[in-house]
C-alpha positions in Angstrom: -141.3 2.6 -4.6 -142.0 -0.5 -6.7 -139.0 -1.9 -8.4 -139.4 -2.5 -11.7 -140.0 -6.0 -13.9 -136.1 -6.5 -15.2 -134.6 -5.8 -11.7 -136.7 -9.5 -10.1 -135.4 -10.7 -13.8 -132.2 -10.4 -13.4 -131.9 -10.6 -9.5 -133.8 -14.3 -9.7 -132.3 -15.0 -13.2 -129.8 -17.6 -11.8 -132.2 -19.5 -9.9 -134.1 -19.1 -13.5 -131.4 -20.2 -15.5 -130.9 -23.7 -12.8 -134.6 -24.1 -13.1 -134.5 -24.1 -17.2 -131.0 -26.5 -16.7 -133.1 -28.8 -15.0 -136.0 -29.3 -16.9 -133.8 -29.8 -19.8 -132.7 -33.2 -17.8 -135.8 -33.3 -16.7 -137.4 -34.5 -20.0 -134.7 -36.8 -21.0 -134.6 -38.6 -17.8 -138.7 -38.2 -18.2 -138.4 -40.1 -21.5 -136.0 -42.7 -20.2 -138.7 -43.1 -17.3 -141.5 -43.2 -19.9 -139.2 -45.4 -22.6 -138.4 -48.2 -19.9 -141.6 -48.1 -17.7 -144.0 -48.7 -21.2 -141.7 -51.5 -22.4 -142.0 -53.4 -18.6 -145.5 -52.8 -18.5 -146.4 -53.6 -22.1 -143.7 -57.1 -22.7 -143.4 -58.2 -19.3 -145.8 -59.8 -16.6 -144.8 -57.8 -14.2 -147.6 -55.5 -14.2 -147.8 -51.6 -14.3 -146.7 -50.5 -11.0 -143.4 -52.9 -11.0 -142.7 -51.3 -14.0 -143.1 -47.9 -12.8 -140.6 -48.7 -10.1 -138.0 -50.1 -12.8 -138.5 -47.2 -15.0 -137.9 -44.9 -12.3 -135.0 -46.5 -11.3 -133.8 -46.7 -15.0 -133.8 -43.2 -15.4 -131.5 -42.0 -12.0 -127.9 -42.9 -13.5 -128.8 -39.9 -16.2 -131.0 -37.9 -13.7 -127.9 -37.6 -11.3 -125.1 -36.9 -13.3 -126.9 -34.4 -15.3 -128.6 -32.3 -12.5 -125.2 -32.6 -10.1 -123.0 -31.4 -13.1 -125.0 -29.4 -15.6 -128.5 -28.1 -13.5 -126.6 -27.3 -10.0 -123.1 -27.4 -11.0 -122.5 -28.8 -7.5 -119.0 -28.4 -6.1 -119.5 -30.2 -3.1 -118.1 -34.0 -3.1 -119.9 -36.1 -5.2 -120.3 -39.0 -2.3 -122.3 -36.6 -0.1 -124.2 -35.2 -3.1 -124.9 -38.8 -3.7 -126.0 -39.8 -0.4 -128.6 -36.8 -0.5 -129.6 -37.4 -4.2 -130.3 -41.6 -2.9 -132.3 -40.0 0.1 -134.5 -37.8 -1.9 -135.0 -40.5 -4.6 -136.0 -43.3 -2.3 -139.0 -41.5 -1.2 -139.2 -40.4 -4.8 -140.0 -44.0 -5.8 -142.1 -44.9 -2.9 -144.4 -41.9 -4.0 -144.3 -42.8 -7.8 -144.7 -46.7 -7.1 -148.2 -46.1 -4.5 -149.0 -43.3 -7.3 -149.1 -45.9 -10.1 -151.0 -48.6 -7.6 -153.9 -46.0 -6.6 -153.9 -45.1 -10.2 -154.4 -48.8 -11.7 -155.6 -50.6 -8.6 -158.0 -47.6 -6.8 -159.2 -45.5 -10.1 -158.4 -48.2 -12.2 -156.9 -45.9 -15.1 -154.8 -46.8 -18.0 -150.7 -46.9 -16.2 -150.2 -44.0 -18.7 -151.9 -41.6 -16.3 -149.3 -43.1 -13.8 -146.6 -41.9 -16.1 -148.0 -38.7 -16.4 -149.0 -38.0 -13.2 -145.1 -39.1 -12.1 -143.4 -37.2 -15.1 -145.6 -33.5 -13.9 -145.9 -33.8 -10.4 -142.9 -35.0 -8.4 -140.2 -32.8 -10.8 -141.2 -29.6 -9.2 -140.8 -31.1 -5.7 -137.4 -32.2 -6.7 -136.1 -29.2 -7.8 -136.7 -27.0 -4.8 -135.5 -30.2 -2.6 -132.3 -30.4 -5.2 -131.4 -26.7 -5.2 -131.6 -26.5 -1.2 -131.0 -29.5 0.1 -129.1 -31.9 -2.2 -126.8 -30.4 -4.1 -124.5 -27.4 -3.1 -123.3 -24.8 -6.4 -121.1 -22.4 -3.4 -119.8 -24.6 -0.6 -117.2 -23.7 2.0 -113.7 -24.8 2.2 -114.7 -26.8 4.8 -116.3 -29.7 2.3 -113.6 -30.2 0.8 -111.6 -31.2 3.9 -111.3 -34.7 3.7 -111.3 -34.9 0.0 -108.0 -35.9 -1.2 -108.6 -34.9 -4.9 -109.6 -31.0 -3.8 -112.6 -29.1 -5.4 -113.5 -29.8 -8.7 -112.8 -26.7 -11.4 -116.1 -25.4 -12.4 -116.7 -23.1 -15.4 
């Protein structure tokens, strides 16, 4: 028997409700990105694809402590959180800094198609890497082990 439309609603609804969390962070730290990459590239002689980098980079502070506390509401410790989120977001810049090179070296596009090329693609791939990888919304007692301040109260 087929189940019907509101029981995959409300049985995916949290993983719907993290996914709307995080594209709300998503666009700030997209516009902070956007913001500080267009400044470089358009003030500075540092070209499009150093600016990329720099933008990207501008934008983590914001990116982490928004996704770890209000996408993922992660109760593990921050420090291991952190060391997963720096993982994830050094290959995040590699793959944005090459994307803007083969963008305005290869195709020889304006660096805005970098941006936006940056801003829609590599989100998605973060979130399923944040929301099974990086940061942990349920974790055992066990993480909390070694942390001499205890788990953090979550709402």
């Amino acid at each position: 028997m087929k189940k019907p439309l509101f029981y995959y609603l409300k049985h995916y609804q949290p993983l719907l409700d993290r996914f709307l969390r995080f594209g709300a962070i998503g666009i700030l730290s997209g516009a902070v990105f956007t913001v500080v990459t267009s400044f470089v590239a358009s003030y500075t002689d540092l070209g499009p694809t150093i600016a990329s980098a720099i933008g990207y980079a501008a934008s983590l502070p914001l990116n982490f402590l928004g996704n770890r506390s209000y996408s993922f509401r992660s109760r593990s410790r921050w420090t291991g959180d952190l060391a997963r989120y720096g993982a994830l977001h050094a290959l995040n810049l590699l793959l944005t800094t090459l994307s803007m090179g083969t963008v305005v070296g290869i195709f020889e596009l304006h660096y805005g198609f970098g941006i936006a090329a940056a801003v829609l693609l590599v989100p998605l791939m973060n979130f399923l890497i944040m929301n099974f990888w990086v940061f942990d919304s349920s974790p055992s007692p066990s993480h909390f082990a070694n942390d001499l301040t205890g788990p953090e109260i979550r709402r």
